[in-house]
N, C-alpha and C positions, 0 to 999 in steps of 0.2 A: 504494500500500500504506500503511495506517494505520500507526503504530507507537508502540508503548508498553513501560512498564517493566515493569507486572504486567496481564495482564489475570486477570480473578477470572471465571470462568463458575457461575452461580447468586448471585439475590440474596437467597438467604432469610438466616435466623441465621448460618449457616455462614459462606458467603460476604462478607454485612456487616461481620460483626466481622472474618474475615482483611484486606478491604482496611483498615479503619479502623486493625488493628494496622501494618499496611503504612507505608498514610502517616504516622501516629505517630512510625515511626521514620526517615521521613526520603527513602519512597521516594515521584518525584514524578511520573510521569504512571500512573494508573490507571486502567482500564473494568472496570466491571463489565457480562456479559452475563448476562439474566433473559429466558427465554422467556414468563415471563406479562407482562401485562399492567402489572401494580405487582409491587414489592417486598416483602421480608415469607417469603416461603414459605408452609408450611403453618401456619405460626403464624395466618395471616390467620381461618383457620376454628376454632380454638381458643378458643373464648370461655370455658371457664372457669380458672379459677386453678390454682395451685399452679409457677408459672413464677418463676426468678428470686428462690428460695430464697437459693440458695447464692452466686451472681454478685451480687446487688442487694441481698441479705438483706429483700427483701420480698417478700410473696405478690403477683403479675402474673397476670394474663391470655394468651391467647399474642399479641392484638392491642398488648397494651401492650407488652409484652416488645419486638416485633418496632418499634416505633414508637419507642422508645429509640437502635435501633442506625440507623434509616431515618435520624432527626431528627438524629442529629452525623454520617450520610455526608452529607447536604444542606450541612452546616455547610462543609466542605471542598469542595475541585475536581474531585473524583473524579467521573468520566464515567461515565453510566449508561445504557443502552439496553436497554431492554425492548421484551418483546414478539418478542423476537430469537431465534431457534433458530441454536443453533451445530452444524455439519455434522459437522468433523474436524478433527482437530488432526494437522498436516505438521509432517516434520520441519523443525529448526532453530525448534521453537517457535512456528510459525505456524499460528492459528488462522483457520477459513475458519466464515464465519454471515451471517448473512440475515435481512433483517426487508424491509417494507414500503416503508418511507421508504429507508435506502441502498441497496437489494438487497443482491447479493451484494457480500461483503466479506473481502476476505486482509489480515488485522490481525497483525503482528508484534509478537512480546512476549519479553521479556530470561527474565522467569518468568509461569508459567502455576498458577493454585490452581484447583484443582477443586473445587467442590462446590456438586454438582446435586441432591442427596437422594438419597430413596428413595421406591420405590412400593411396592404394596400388591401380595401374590400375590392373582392372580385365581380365579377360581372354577373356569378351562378347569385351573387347575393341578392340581387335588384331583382331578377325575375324578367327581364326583359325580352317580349316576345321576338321569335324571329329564328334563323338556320344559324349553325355553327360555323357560320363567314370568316374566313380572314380577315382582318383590317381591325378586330375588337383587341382594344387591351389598355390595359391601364397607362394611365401617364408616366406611371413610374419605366413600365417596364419601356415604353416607347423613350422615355428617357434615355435609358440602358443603351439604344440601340442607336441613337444620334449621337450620344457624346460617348461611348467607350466603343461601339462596334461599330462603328462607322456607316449606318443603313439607315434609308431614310425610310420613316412606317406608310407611308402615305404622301399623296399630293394637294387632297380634300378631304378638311379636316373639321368634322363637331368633336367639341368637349361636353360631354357630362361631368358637373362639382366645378365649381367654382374655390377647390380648397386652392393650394399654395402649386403645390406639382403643376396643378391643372393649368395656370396663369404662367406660369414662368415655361412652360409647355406650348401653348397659342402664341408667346413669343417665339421662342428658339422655334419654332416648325415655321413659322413667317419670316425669320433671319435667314433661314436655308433653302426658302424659295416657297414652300405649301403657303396654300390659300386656308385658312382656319375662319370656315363659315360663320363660327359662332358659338360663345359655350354659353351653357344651358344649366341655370340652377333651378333647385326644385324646391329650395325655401325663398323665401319675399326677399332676401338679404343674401351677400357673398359669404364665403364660409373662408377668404383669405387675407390678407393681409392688406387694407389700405395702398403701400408703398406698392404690394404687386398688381393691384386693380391700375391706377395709375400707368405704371411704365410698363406693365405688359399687355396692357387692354386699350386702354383710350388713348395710350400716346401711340398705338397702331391701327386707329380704326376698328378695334375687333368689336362687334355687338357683344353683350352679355343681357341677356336675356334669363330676369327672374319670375318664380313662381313658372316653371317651364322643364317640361321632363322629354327624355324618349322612351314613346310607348311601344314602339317595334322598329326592328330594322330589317333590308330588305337585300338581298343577294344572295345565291347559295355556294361556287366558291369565294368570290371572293366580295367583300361590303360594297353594293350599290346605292344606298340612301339609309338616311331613318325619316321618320314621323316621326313630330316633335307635338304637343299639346301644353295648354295651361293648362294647371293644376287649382282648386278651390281652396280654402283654410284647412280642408281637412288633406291636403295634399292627394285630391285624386282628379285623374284626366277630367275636362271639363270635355263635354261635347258640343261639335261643332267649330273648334279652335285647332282642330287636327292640320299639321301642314308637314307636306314632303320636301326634305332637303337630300338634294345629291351631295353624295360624299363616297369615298375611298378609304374613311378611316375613319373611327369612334374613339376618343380615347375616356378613360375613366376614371372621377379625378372623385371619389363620394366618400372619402373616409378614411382615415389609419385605424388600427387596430394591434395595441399591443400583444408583442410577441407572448403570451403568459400561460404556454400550455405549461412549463417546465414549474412556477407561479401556483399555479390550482395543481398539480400532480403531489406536489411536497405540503401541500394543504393547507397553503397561508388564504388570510384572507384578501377576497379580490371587494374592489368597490365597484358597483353595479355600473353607478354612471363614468368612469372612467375606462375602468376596464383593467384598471392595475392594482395594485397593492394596496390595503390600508396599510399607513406608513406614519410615525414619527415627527418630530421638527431633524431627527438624526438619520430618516431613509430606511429606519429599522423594520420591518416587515412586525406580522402576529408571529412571527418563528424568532428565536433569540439569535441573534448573529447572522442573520439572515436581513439583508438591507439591497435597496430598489431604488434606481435610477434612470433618468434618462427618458423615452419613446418609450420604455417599457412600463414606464408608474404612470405618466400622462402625458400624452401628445402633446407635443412645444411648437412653438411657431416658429422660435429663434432657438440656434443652436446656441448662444450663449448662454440661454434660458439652461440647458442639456447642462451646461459645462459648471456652472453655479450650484446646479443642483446635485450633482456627479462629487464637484467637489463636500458638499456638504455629508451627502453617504462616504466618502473615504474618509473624511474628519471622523463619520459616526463608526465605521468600522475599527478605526485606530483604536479609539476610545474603547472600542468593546472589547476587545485583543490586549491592548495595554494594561487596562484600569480591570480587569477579567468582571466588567459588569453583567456578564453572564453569569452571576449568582444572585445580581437580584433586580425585582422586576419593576419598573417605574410605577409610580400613579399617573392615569393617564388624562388628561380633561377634556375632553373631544369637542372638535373641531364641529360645527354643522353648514352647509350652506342653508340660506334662506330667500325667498320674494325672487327677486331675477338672479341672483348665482348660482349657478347649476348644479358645480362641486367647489370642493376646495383638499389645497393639498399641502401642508400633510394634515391626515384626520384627526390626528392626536398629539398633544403636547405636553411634555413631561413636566409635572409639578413643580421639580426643581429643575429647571433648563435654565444651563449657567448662560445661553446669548440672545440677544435679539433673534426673531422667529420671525421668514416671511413667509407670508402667506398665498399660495398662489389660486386663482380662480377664475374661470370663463364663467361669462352669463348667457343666458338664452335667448335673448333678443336684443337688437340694437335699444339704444336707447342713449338720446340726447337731455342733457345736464340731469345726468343720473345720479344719485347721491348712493354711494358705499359707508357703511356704516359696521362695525366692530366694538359688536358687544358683551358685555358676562353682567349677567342679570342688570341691574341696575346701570352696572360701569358702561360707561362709551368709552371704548379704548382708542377707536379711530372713526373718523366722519369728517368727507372729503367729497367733495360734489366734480363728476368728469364733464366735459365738454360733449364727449362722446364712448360711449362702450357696443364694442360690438361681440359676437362671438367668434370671431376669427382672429381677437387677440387677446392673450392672457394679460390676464393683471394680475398685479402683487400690492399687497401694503404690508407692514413691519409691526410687529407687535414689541413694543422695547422690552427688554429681560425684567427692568423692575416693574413694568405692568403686570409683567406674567408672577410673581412673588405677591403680588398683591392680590391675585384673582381668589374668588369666590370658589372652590377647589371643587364643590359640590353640585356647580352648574358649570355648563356649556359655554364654549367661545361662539358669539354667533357672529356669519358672514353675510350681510342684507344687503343687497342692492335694490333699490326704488329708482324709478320712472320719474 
């Protein structure tokens, strides 16, 4: 049996930075397990900018970003094996994976960080009528195929989701010559980013088109058109508003979905509306030593958002490893969203949390001069009115550490956003 102090499973952004924070602080044998091939994540396919804003305060690529954090884990001892599929994680911590070169392997680890990302909803998921056409496929993968294999997916293009892929996609397919008819969302609102509706949509002419779905598409080998329809409040076709657009290509932009079969198999708790981990202000999972990051705990808009948070689970894994706080178990005060915040992350806050705690939250609807509000029973710990909240970007607000010494231990942190 192998053994170590942290193993880290995924080595994209997530991953990289929690081990680099790990050993940073002192903790010394680490593996990281990456089922591709290299390191990086999905940053690898990312070639254009706007990475590393906020972290670097410079405009990055997702290649450079990702080559940053590769270039100071090389720097270090930190154990890497790629190419490795990890099966299950057993109790007491023990991790079971596989690759080529060891086979099968039962690796013991003191703490365990998770994050493996996320994937992209498929197309079986929507239910969309129609033949198994060439031309359908997600944004991501049509991604894959412009910027690392060289092929272009199509020449006429609709987008279904308006998420983040989906936009920066309608660009780059219009930079290389396709015509991108039009992407088509199916809520009243974009599901992406401001900065990419901007300069990958209106500053090319592209229609976006809300409250609008595809009800069928049409070609048997390869994609000849869809029908497109508005949708009612209740998001169903409306009739009579059915219209056929010619196209060559669909791509699919409706959703991420953390990676978390590995998550529910070792029997932590998942939270309904995320899709990831109940977690900590320390990333720490319902399992002791067991800590969640990254695409895998909650879908980010900004990778710096990933790298923040990454760092906060290696701080918490140190901790657990060093301080051996795996003999005793916090009081927790949990976290709830409320009114327009959908979730909030992390769901629990340790009684005694020696630092400031942010909080992070998407809401469910746009909403202009929205007030956010952070409460424990009577306390208002924060109340801040936005400009604008939409659902395609996180927010965060800070709970100071002596607010948290002061809370009311016996009731709830609430997270409220109003209209």
């Amino acid at each position: 049996m192998l053994k170590y102090d942290l193993v880290v499973i995924g080595g994209g952004p997530a991953g990289l930075a929690a081990a680099l924070k790990a050993k940073e602080l002192g903790v010394d044998k680490i593996l990281i397990l990456e089922r591709s091939t290299t390191l990086g994540g999905i940053l690898r396919q990312c070639i254009h900018t706007g990475f590393g804003l906020h972290h670097f305060g410079e405009e990055l690529s997702g290649p450079e970003y990702a080559y940053r954090f590769i270039k100071d884990v090389e720097k270090t001892d930190i154990e890497i094996k790629v190419d490795t599929m990890v099966t299950d994680i057993l109790t007491g911590n023990t991790v079971i994976a596989t690759n080529n070169v060891d086979g099968l392997m039962e690796i013991q680890a003191t703490a365990i960080i998770l994050a493996m990302g996320c994937r992209e909803r498929p197309r079986g998921a929507l239910e969309i009528p129609g033949s198994r056409a060439s031309g359908i496929m997600t944004a991501g993968t049509a991604q894959k195929y412009v910027n690392i294999e060289g092929y272009m997916p199509g020449k006429k293009i609709v987008i279904l989701g308006s998420g983040d892929i989906g936009l920066i996609m309608a660009r780059r397919m219009t930079l290389e010559g396709a015509k991108v008819e039009m992407v088509c969302e199916l809520m009243p609102y974009s599901g992406g980013l401001t900065r990419n509706i901007v300069q990958c949509l209106d500053d090319l002419n592209i229609p976006l088109k809300l409250s609008c779905t595809v009800i069928q598409t049409h070609g048997i080998e390869r994609l000849e058109g869809v029908t497109i329809a508005n949708v009612d409040e209740n998001r169903k076709p409306i009739p009579g508003t059915e219209q056929y657009i010619e196209c060559d290509t669909l791509m699919l932009s409706v959703g991420l979905i953390p990676e978390n079969e590995l998550t529910r198999n070792a029997g932590i708790m998942i939270d309904p509306i995320t899709g990831g981990a109940i977690v900590d202000e320390n990333r720490q999972t319902s399992r002791p030593g067991i800590f969640a990051c990254g695409n895998v705990l909650q879908v980010h808009d900004l990778v710096d958002y990933v790298t923040q948070e990454s760092y906060t689970a290696g701080e918490g894994a140190a901790k657990y490893i060093q301080t051996k706080a795996k003999n005793r178990r916090p009081k927790y005060i949990p976290v709830c969203p409320e009114g327009g915040a959908r979730y909030v992350v992390p769901q629990n806050i340790s009684s005694d949390a020696d630092s400031d705690v942010k909080l992070y939250f998407r809401v469910r609807d746009v909403y202009k001069n929205g007030r956010i509000t952070v409460t424990n029973g009577d306390t208002v710990l924060y109340s801040k009115k936005k400009p604008k909240l939409t659902p395609g970007e996180m927010e965060y607000v800070t709970v100071k550490v002596e607010d948290i010494k002061k809370l009311d231990k016996k009731l709830p942190i609430i997270v409220k956003v109003e209209g």
